[in-house]
C-alpha positions in Angstrom: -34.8 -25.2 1.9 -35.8 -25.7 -1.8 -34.1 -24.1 -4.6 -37.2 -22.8 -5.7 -37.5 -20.8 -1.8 -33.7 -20.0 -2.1 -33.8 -18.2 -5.2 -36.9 -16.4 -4.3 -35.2 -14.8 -1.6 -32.5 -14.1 -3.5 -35.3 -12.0 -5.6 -36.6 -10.1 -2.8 -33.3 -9.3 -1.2 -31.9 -8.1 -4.6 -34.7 -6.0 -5.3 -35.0 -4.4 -2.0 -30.5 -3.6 -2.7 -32.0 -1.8 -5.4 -34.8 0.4 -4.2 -31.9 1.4 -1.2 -29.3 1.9 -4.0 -32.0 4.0 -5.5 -32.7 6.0 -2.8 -28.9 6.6 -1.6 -28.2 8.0 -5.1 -31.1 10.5 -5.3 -30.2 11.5 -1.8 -26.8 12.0 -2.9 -28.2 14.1 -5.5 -30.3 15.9 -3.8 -27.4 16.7 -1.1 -25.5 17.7 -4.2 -28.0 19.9 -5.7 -28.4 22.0 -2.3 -24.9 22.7 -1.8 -24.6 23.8 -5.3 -27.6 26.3 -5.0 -25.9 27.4 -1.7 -23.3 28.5 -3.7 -25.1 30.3 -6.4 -27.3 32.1 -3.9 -23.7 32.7 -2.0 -24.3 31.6 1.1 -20.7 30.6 1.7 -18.9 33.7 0.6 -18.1 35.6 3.6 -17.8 33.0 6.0 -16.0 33.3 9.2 -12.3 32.8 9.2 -12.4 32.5 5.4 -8.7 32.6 3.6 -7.5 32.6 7.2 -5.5 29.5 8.0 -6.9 26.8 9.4 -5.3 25.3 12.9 -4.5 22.2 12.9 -2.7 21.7 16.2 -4.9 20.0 18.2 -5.9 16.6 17.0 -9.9 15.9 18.1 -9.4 11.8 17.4 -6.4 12.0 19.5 -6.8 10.6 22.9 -6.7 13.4 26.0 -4.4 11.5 28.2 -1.5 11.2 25.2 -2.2 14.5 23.6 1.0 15.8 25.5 3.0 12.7 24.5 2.1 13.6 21.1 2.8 17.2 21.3 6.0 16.5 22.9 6.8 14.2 20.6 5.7 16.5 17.3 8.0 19.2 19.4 10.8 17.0 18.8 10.4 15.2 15.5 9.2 12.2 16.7 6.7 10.3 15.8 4.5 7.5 17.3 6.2 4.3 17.4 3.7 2.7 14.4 4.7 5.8 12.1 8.3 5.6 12.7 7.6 1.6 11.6 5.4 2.9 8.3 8.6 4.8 7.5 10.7 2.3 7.8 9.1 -0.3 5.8 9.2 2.0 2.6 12.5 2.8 3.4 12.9 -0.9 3.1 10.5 -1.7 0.0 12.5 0.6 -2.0 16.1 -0.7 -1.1 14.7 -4.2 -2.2 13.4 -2.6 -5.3 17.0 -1.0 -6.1 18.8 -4.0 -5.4 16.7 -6.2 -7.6 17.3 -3.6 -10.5 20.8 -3.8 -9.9 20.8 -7.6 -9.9 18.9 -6.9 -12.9 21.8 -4.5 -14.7 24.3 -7.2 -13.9 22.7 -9.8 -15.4 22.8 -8.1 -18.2 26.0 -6.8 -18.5 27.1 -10.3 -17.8 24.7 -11.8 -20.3 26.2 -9.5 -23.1 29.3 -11.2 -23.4 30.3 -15.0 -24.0 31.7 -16.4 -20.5 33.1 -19.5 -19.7 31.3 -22.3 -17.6 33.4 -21.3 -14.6 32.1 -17.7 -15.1 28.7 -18.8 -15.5 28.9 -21.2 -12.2 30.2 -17.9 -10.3 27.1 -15.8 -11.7 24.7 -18.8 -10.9 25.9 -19.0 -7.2 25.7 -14.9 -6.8 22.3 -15.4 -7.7 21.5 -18.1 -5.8 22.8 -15.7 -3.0 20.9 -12.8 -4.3 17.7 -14.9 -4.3 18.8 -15.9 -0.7 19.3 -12.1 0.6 16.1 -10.5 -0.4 14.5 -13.5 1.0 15.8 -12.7 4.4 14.9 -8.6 3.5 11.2 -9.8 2.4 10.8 -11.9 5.7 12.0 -8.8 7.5 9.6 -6.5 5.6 6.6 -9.0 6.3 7.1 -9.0 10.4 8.0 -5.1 10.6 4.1 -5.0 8.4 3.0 -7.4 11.3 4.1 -5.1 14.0 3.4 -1.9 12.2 -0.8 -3.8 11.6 -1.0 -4.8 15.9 0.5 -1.1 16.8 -1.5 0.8 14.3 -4.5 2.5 16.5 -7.0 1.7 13.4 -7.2 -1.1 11.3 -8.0 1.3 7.9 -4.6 2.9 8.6 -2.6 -0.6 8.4 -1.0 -1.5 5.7 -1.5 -4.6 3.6 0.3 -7.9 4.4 2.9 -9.4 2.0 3.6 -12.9 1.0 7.4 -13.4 0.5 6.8 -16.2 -1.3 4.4 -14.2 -4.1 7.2 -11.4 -4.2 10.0 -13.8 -4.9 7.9 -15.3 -7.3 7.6 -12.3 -8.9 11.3 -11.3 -9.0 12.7 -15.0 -9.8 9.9 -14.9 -12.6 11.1 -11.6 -14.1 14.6 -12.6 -13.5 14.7 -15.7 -15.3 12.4 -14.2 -18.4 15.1 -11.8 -18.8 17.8 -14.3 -18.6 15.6 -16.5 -21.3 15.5 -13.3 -23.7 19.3 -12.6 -23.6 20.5 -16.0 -24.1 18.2 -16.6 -27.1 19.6 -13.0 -28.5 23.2 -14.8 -28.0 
């Protein structure tokens, strides 16, 4: 194909995205503008089971043959295996979070005073150990997302995957700037 030919379609396909964008915006508006005069003319006051509450026991996306297990399950406050996972994994997220602050705190507190090469070799192997720990808790976040993803019944439910590598990036990064800040304040 010529690039003349290429960009031409790119013309035609463009301009037909924006006769459809068109029309799904005044159809939105026009959707819009009927509900609205429904409610001025009040044709949703009085409704059936209005300000009663609504019953949510029955799930109609839940499959028939586990809508027992689920019940029995609910019953008993349990949840399906993937949500039990989803729990977990925050549960997780936020220890690692904590535990970097702390690392954080002692950092500083050992960066505000003068210490001794011996002192300094100690702090640089704790946090070579540190480094080495949430490591292992990243890489153990990362396959409990992996499992959570494959038992998750929809893929818009899952949850996005992590790269350990990006998040110790991040913390060595922010680490090391802070370390950077309070030895030039020395």
């Amino acid at each position: 194909m010529s690039e003349k030919s290429i960009e031409e379609e790119i013309k035609i396909k463009s301009q037909k995205a924006k006769k459809l964008a068109r029309y799904m915006s005044s159809t939105e508006d026009l959707v819009e503008n009927q509900i609205l005069k429904a409610q001025q003319r009040g044709d949703f006051d009085n409704l059936e089971g209005a300000g009663k509450p609504l019953n949510l026991e029955e799930n109609p996306f839940e499959p028939l043959d586990l809508r027992m297990t689920f019940k029995i399950l609910k019953d008993n406050d349990f949840a399906p295996y993937w949500i039990e996972l989803g729990k977990e994994i925050d549960v997780d997220i936020d220890k690692i979070d904590k535990e970097v602050e702390n690392f954080r705190r002692y950092t500083e507190v050992f960066y505000s005073e003068k210490h001794g090469s011996l002192a300094r070799k100690r702090y640089e192997k704790r946090k070579a150990h540190f480094f080495f720990e949430i490591r292992l808790r990243w890489e153990k976040v990362y396959k409990k997302i992996i499992d959570f993803n494959l038992h998750c019944p929809t893929f818009r439910l899952g949850r996005a995957n992590i790269s350990v590598d990006d998040e110790m990036y991040k913390i060595i990064s922010e680490l090391e700037k802070l370390i950077n800040r309070l030895q030039a304040a020395e």
